[in-house]
N, C-alpha and C positions, 0 to 999 in steps of 0.2 A: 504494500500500500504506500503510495505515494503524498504521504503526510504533509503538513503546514510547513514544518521542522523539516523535512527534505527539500520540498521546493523552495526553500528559502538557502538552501545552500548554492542550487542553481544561479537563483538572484544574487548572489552575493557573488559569485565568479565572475557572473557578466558584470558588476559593478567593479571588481577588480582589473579585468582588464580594459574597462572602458578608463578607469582612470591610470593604469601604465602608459595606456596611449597616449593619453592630456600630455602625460610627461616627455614622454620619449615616445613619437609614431614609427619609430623601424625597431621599436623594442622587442619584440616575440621574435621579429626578424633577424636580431641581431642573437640573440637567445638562444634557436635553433641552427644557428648555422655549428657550433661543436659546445663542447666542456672543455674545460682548461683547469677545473679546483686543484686547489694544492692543499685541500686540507679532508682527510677520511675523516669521519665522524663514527665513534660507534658507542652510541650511548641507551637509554632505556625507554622501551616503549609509551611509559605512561606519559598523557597527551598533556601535561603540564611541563614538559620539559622541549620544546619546540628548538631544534639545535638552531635555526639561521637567526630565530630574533634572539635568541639570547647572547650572539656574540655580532650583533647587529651587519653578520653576512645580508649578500643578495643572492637571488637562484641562478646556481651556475659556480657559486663560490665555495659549494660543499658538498663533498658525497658522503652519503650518510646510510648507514647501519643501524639497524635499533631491533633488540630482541628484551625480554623481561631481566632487568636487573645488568643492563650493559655486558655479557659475558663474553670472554671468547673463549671457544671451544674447542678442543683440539680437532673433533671430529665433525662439527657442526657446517655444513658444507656450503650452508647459504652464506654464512659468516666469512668462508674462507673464499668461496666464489666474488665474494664484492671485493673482499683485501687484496686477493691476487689481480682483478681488475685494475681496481684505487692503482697497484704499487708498478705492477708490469705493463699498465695500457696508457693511463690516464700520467702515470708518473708523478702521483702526488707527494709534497716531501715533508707532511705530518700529519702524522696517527694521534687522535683525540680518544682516549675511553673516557667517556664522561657521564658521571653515576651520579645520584643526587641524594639529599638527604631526604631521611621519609620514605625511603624506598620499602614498597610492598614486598618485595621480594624477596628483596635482606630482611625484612622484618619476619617473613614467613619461614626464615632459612633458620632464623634463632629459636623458634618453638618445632613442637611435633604433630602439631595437627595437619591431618591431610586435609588440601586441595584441591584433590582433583591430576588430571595427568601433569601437571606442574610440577608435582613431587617429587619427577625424573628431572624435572631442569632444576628445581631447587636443590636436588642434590649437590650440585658440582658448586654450590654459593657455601653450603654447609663442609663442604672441604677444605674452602676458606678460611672458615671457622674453624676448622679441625687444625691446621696449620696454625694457627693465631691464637689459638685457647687457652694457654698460659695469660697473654695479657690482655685478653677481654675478659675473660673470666675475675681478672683483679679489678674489674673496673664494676661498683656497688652499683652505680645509677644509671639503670637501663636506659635511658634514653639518652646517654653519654657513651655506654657502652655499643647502640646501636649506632650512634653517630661513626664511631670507629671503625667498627665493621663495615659500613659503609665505605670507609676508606679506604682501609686495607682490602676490600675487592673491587676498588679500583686497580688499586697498587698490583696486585696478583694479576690483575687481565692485563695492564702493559705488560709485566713480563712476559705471560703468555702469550702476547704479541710477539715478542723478541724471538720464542724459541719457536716462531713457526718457521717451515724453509722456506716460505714467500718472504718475508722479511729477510732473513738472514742471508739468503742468495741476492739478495737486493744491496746487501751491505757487500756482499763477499764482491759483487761487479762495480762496487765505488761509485754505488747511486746513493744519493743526499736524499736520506732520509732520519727523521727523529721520532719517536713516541713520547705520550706524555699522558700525563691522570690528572682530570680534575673534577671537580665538585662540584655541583649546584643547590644555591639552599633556595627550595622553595617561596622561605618566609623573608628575601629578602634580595632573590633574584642575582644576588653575585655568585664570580665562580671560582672557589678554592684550586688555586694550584697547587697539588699536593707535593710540587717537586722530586717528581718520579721522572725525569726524562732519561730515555736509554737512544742512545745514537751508533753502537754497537756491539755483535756480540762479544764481546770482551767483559763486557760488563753483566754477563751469565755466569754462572759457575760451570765447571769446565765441561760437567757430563752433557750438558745443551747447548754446547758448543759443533754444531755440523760442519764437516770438512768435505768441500766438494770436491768430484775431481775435474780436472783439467779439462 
């Protein structure tokens, strides 16, 4: 059924590109002719976290990734399909994992109640966890403690950026490229750089270190 609420989103399309055009008339024109972003995105589905206004990009200036709770996965093939694009096609030369505070995910990742087939993706955030439990475990106030965790799986999906061999072949052929982790709070709209940037694998420990050959 084609609701009040749907055909107003119609309306609201044609009113956006009748006003691009006010601005710029060879804009869609100039739009479609290719992509050039230099910047992947791969941050969380929930619809409050909009990557291009929030670091005041325009369309064209971002390719962007979004699965529940920012992850990368080593086996998740949608994830690794748009990275090997981003980095081999497009030649973008920064990876954003960008998680936010408030995350349903991470939140869901810290209790045991099930949700539904989520439980398989929430696994891989509770590993996180598992890694990290020493020092969330010390931290008494849950919503200090979950701000952390938030963190630190940012902090874990750059890595796991690092050890994929799309990245690491990318470093290995002395293409310019960086990763980085940051933060978005909801309640205030700015974005924590958590100072996670990795520019090479050197900066792994040695067993995810891949040597290619010649």
């Amino acid at each position: 059924m084609k609701t009040p609420f749907y055909q107003q989103l119609l309306v609201n399309n044609h009113q956006w590109v009748e006003n691009q055009l006010k601005l710029d008339p060879d804009y869609f024109k100039h739009l479609s002719l290719k992509q050039t972003p230099p910047v992947l995105w791969i941050g969380c589905s929930d619809s409050r976290v909009p990557a291009n206004e929030i670091i005041g990009a325009k369309p064209g200036d971002v390719f962007v990734h979004r699965n529940i709770a920012n992850m990368v996965v080593h086996s998740d093939m949608n994830m690794l399909s748009v990275l090997d694009y981003a980095v081999n096609v497009l030649k973008i030369k920064h990876v954003i994992v960008c998680g936010h505070y408030g995350c349903g995910g991470v939140k869901a990742a810290m209790g045991n109640n099930s949700v539904g087939i989520i439980d398989n993706w929430i696994r891989h955030i509770k590993n996180v966890y598992r890694l990290h439990a020493n020092e969330l475990d010390e931290i008494q106030d849950e919503n200090s403690r979950f701000n952390r965790f938030v963190e630190l799986n940012v902090e874990e999906q750059v890595y796991d950026l690092a050890k994929t061999s799309i990245v690491q072949r990318a470093w290995e052929s002395g293409q310019e490229l960086s990763l980085h982790g940051w933060v978005y709070g909801l309640n205030s709209g700015y974005v924590t750089d958590l100072e996670v940037n990795i520019t090479s694998n050197d900066e792994l420990d040695d067993v995810y270190q891949l040597k290619f050959k010649k």
